[in-house]
C-alpha positions as CSV (number, residue, x, y, z in Angstrom):
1,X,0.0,0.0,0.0
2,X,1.4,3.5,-1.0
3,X,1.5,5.9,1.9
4,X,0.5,9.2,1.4
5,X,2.1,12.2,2.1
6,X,1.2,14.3,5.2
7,X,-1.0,16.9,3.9
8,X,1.5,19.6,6.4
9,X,3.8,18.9,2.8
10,X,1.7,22.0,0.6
11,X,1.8,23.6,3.7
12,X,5.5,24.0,4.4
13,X,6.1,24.8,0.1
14,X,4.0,27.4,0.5
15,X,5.5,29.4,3.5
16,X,9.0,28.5,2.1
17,X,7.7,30.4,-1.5
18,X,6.6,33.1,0.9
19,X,9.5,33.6,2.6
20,X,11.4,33.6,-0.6
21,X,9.8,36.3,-1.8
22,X,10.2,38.3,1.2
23,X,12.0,41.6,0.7
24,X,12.2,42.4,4.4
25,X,11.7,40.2,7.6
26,X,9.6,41.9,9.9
27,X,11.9,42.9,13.1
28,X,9.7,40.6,15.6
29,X,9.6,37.6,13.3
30,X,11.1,34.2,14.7
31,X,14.5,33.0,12.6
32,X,13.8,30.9,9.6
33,X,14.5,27.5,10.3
34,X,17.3,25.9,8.2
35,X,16.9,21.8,7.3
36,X,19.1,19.6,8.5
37,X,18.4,17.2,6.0
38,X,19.7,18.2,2.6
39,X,20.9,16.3,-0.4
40,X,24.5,15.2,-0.1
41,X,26.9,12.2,0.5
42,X,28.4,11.1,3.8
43,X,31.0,8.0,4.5
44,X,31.9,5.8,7.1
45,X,35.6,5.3,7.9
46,X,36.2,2.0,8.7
47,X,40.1,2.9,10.0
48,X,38.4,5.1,12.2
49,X,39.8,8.3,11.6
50,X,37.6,11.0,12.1
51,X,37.5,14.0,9.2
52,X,37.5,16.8,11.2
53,X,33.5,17.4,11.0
54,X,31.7,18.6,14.3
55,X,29.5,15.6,14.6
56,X,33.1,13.3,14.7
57,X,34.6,15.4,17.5
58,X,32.9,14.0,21.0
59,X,34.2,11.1,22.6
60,X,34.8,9.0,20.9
61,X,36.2,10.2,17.2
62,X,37.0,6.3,16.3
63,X,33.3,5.2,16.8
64,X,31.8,7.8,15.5
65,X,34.1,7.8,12.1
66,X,32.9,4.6,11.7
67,X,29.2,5.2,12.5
68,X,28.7,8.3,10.4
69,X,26.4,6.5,8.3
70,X,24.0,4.4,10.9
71,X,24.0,7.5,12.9
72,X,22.3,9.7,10.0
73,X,19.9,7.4,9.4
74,X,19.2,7.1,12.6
75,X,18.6,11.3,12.7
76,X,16.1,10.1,9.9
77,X,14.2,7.3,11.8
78,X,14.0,9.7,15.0
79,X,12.7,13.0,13.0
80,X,9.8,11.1,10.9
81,X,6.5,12.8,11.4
82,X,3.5,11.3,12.9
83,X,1.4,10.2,9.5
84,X,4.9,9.6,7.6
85,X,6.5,6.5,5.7
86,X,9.4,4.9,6.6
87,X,10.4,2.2,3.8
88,X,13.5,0.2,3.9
89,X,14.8,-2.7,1.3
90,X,18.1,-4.2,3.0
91,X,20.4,-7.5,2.1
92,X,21.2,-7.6,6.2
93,X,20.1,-6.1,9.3
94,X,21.7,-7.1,12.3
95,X,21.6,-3.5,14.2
96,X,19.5,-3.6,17.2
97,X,19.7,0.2,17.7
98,X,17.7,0.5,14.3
99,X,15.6,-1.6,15.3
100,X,14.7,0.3,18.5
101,X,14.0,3.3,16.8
102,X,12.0,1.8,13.9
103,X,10.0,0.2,16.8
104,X,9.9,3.7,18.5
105,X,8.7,5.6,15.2
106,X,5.8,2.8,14.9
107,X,4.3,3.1,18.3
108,X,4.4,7.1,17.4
109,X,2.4,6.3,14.5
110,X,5.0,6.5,11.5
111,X,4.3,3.6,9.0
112,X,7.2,1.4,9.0
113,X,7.1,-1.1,6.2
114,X,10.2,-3.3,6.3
115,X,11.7,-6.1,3.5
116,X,14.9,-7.8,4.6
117,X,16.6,-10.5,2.6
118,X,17.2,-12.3,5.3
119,X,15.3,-12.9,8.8
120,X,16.8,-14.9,10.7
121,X,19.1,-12.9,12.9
122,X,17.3,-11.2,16.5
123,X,17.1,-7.5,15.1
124,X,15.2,-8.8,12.6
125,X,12.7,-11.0,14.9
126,X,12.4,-8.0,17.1
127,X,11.0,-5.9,14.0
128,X,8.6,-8.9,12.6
129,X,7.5,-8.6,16.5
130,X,6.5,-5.4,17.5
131,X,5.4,-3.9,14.2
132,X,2.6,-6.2,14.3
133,X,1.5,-4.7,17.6
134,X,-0.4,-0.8,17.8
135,X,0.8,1.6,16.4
136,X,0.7,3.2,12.7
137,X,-1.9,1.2,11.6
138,X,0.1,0.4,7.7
139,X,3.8,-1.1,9.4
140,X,5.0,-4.0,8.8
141,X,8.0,-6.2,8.1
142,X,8.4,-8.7,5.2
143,X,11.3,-11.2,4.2
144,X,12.2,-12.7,0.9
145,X,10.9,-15.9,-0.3
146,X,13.0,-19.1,0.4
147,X,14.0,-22.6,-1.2
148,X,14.8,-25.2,0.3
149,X,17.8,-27.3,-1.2
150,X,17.8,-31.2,-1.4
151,X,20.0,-31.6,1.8
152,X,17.3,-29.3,3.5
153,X,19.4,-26.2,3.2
154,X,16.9,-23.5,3.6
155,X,18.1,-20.8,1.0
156,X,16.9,-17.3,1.4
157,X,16.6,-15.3,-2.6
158,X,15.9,-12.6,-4.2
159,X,12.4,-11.1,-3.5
160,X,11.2,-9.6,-7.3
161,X,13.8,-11.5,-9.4
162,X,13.1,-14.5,-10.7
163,X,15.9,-17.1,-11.3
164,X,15.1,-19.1,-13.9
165,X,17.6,-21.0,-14.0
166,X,19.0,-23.7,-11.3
167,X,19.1,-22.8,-7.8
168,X,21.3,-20.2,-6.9
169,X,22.8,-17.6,-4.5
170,X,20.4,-14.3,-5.6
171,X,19.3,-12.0,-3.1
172,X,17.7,-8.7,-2.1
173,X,20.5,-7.1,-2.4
174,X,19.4,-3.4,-1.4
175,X,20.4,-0.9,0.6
176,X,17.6,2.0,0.0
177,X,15.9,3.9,2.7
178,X,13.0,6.0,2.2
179,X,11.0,8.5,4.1
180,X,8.3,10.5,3.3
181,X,8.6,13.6,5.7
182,X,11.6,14.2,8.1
183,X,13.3,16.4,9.9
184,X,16.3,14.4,10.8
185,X,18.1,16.2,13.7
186,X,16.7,19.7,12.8
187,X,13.9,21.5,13.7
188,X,12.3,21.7,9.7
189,X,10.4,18.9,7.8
190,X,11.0,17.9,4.4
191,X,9.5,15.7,1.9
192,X,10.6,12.6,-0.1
193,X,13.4,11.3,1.0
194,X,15.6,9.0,-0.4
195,X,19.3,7.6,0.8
196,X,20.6,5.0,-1.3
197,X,24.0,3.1,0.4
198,X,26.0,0.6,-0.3
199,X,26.5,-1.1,2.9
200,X,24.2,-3.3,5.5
201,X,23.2,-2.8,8.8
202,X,26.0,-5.0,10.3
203,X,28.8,-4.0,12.4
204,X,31.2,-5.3,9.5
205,X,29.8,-3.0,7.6
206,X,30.6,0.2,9.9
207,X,33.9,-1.0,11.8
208,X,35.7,-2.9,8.3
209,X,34.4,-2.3,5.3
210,X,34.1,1.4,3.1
211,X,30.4,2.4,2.6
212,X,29.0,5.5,1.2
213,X,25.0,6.7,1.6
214,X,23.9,9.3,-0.9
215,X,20.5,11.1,0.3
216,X,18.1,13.4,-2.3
217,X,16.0,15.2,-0.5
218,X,12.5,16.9,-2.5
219,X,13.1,15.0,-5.7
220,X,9.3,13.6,-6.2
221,X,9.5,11.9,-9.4
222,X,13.1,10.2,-7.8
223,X,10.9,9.2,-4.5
224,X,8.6,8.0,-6.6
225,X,10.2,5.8,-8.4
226,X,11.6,4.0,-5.3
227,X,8.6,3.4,-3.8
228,X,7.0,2.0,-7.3
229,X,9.9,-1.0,-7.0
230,X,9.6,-1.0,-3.4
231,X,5.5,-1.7,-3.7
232,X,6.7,-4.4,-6.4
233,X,9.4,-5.8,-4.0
234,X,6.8,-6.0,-1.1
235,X,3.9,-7.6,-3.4
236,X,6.6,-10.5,-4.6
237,X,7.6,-11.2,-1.2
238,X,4.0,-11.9,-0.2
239,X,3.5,-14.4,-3.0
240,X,3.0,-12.1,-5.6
241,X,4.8,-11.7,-8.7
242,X,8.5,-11.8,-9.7
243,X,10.3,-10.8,-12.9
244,X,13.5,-11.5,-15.1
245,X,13.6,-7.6,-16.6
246,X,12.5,-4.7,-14.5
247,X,12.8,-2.2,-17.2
248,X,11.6,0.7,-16.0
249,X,14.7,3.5,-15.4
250,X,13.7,6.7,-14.0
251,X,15.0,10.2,-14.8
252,X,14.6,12.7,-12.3
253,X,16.2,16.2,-12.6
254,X,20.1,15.7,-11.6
255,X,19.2,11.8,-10.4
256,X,18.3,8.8,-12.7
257,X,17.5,5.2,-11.1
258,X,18.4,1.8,-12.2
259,X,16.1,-0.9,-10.9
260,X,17.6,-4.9,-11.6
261,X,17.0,-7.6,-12.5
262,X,17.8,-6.9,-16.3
263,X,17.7,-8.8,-18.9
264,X,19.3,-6.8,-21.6
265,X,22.3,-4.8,-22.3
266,X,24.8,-4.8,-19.3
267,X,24.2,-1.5,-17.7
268,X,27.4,-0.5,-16.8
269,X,28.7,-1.3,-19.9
270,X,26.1,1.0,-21.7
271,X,27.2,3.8,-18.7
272,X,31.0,3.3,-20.2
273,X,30.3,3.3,-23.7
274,X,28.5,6.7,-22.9
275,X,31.2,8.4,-22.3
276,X,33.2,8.0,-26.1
277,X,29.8,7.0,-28.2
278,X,30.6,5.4,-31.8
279,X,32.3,7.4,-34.3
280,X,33.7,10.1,-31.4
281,X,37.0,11.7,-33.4
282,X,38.7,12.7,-30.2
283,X,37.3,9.5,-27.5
284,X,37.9,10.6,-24.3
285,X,39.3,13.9,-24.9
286,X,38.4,17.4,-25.3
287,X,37.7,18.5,-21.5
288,X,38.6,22.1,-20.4
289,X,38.3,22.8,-17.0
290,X,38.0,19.1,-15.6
291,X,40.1,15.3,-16.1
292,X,43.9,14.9,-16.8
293,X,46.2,17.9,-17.4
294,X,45.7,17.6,-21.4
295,X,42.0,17.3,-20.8
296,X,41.4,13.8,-21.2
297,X,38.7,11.9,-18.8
298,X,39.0,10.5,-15.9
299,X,36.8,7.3,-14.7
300,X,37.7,6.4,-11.0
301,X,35.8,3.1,-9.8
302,X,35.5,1.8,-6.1
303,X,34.0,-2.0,-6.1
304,X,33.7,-4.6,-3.9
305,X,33.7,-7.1,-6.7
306,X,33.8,-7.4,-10.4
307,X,33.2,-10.8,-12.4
308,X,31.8,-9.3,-15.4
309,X,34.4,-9.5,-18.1
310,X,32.7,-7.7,-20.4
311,X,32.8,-4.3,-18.0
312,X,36.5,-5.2,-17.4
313,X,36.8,-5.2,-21.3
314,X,35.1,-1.7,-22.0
315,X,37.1,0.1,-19.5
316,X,40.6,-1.3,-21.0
317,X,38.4,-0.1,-25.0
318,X,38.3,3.4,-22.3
319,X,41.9,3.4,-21.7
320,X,42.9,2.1,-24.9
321,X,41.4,5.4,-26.2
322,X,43.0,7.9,-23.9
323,X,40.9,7.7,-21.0
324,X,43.0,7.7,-17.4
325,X,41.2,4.8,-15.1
326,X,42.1,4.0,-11.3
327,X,40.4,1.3,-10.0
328,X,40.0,0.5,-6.4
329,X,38.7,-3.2,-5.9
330,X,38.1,-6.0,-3.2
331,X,38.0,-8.6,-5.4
332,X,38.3,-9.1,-9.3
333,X,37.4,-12.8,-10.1
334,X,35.6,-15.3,-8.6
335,X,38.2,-18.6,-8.6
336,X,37.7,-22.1,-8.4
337,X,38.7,-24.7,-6.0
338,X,42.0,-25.0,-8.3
339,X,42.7,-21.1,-8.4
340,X,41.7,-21.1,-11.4
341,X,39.6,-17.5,-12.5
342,X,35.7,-18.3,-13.4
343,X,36.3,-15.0,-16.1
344,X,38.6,-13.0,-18.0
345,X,38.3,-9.8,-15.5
346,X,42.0,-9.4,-14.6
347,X,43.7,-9.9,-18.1
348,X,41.5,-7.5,-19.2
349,X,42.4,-4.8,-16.5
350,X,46.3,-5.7,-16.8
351,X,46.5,-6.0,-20.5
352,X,48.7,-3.1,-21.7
353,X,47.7,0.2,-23.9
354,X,49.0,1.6,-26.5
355,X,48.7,5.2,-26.2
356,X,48.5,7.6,-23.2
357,X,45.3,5.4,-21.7
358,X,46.3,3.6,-18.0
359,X,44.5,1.2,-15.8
360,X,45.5,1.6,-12.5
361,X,44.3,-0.7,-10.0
362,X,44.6,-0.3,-5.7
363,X,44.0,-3.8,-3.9
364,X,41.5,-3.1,-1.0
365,X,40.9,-6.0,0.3
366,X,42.0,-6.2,3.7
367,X,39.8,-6.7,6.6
368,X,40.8,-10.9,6.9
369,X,44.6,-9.3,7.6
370,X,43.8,-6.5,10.4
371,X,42.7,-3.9,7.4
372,X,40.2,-2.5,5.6
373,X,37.6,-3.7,2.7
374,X,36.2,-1.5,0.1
375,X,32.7,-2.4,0.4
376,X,31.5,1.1,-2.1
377,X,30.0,0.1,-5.2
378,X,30.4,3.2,-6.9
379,X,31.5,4.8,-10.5
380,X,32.8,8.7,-11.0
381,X,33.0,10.2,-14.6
382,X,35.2,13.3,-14.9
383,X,34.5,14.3,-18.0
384,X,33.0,13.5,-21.4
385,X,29.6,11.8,-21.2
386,X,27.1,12.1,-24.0
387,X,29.5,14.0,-26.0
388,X,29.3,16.7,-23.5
389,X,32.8,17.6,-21.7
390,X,33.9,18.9,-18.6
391,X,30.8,16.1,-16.6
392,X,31.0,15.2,-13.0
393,X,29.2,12.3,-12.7
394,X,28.5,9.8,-10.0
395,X,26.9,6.1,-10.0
396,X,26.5,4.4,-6.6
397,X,23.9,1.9,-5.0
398,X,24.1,-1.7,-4.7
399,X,25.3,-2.8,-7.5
400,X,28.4,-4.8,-7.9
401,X,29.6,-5.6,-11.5
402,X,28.6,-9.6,-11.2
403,X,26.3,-11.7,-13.4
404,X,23.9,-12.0,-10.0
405,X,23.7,-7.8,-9.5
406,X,22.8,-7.8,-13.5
407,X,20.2,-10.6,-14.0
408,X,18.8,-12.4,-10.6
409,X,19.3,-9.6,-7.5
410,X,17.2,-6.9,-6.5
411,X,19.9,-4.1,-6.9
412,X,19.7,-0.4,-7.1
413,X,22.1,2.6,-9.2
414,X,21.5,6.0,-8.8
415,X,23.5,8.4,-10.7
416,X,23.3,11.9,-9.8
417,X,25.1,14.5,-11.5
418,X,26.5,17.2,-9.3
419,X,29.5,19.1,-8.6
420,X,29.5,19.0,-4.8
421,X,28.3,15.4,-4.7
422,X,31.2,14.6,-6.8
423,X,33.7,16.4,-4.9
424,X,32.3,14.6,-1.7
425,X,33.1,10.9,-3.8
426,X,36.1,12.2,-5.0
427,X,37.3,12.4,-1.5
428,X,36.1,9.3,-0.7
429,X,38.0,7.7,-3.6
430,X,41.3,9.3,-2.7
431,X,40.9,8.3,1.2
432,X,40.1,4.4,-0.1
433,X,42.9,4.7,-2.0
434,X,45.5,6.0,0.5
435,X,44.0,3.3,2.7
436,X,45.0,0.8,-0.3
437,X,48.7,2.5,0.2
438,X,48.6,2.0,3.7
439,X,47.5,-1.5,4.1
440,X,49.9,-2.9,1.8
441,X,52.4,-4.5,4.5
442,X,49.0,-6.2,6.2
């Protein structure tokens, strides 16, 4: 069931249109509020080194590095207003602080509609619990189907994607979080909120592994789009129906959405053949005021895992052509008992170029010797995209480069193009990196 929005939304638009077109506040009038909750990326750090913001200053700087992530959502759980939707699609929840204050928002009477991929751990059984009791009368909690193997193995999959195809390991693999009308931490409501991430709600996933959260704040048709696959999501979890193809992408302003399964092109692959389209005289080239110091584009990747040879293959065609590529990666292959690869990923990203083109790849893949894992899925374009120069570009969600994430997850990427947003990720990239550096005598 779609929730809908707290009729205090037309409200607030309008006073903020009215202030705006204030020429001069009256002398007794109270402060405008600012929002706390505004469109923008924020990081964990799983070495825990804080980055000299004020919220990373108390106590404990290590915990909260790490936290930065849990703890904004958390702002987001705790500032949802009476009436409001709180929708979450999430691989692994094993956070029992969320799970307090998802409880806590219900029995305040915010709908909290939850799918997991996975239910068998105790945050998880406390949420199937107590949404069911009163509270906002549309809560509740779903997991994804389940198959049981021939030895009895009970295997948990994907909720709308359909595998075909023999058993295997495909799952909800999202990490979206939506909510309808928050105020976070702050002290003003806003509408439609969405924060796409890349990690779980697991301790792994704050204290070892890199994870990113991108929230768009007041972007309707983007809001709407989420909860469109969410509603699908929740319908095939209760029995309804799946799919092979969700085709429907969704443009929204500076944001467009990728829902999976697909069962098409590869979508990364079209994303990097974007950037030199066929029959482009100078691929790769021809940026002014962004790239490599002769103007050529850069493409910086941060990936938990890449099996997809055919990606691996388009960004060496990238390099081949002039374009600069670092790659920061926890794994590139799957391998066999044997050691032996199950795809051509690596050649691919080691095979030389001919002209000023270079792969460069930063091992991140740590945590099993004392370190760190990059657990970001994300994709940064500086520079020529749709025969335009000078882009800044980001992709990030769930979506590793793997046959599952293509064809038989539920997966999510969002790429929103925006200066500050890239600037944010570009940090991001160079601290992974210098983490890569650092780690290197684990």
């Amino acid at each position: 069931m779609k929730i809908i929005k707290s009729k205090f939304g037309t409200t607030a638009a309008a006073l903020s249109v009215g202030a705006a077109l204030t020429v001069a506040p009256v002398a007794s009038a109270s402060p405008v509020a600012v929002p706390t909750v505004t469109t923008g990326a924020i990081f964990n750090n799983p070495t825990g080194v804080a980055a000299g913001t004020p919220q990373d200053t108390p106590n404990d700087p290590v915990r909260l590095a790490e936290t930065r992530i849990k703890r904004h959502l958390l702002d987001l759980v705790n500032g949802a207003a009476e009436g409001s939707s709180i929708q979450i699609s999430v691989y692994l929840d094993w956070d029992g602080d969320v799970t307090k204050a998802l409880v806590a928002a219900h029995k305040r009477g915010v709908n909290v509609q939850v799918i997991a991929g996975d239910d068998r751990y105790s945050a998880v059984a406390g949420l199937k619990t107590e949404l069911v009791k009163p509270g906002a009368p549309n809560s509740w909690f779903r997991a994804c189907r389940t198959t049981v193997q021939p030895d009895a193995t009970v295997v948990h999959d994907a909720c709308l994607a359909k595998d075909a195809t023999a058993p295997r390991d495909n799952v909800n693999h999202q990490k979206f979080f939506l909510f309808s009308r928050t105020k976070g931490n702050g002290d003003e409501y806003v509408d439609d909120v969405v924060v796409q991430s890349s990690g779980n709600l697991t301790e792994a996933d704050y204290t070892r592994w890199w994870n990113d959260a991108l929230t768009v704040v007041g972007n309707s048709a983007l809001f709407d789009a989420y909860q469109t696959y969410f509603e699908a999501q929740a319908a095939a979890a209760a029995g309804g129906p799946q799919t092979g193809n969700y085709a429907t992408d969704t443009a929204a302003g500076k944001a467009k959405v990728y829902f999976f399964p697909k069962s098409g092109d590869d979508t990364i692959v079209n994303v990097l053949k974007t950037v030199i389209p066929a029959g482009t005289q100078t691929p790769c080239a021809g940026n002014t005021s962004v790239g490599t110091k002769d103007g050529r584009t850069k493409i910086r990747i941060a990936q938990g895992h890449t099996t997809r040879p055919e990606v691996a293959k388009q960004l060496w065609e990238l390099a081949q052509a002039g374009c600069h590529i670092e790659v920061v990666y926890r794994s590139l292959e799957n391998w066999d008992t044997a050691g032996n690869p199950y795809s051509q990923v690596s050649p691919w990203l080691t095979r030389p170029t001919t002209g000023k083109g270079r792969i460069i790849l930063h091992d991140l893949g740590n945590d099993e010797r004392d370190g760190t894992d990059t657990h970001t899925k994300y994709l940064l374009i500086e520079g020529t995209y749709y025969n335009g120069p000078d882009k800044k570009i980001v992709f990030t969600g769930s979506h590793t480069y793997t046959e599952n994430a293509l064809r038989y997850n539920d997966e999510a990427l969002l790429k929103y193009e925006d200066p500050a947003v890239f600037a944010a990720y570009l940090q991001n990239f160079e601290d992974q990196r210098a983490a890569s550096l650092a780690e290197r005598e684990l």
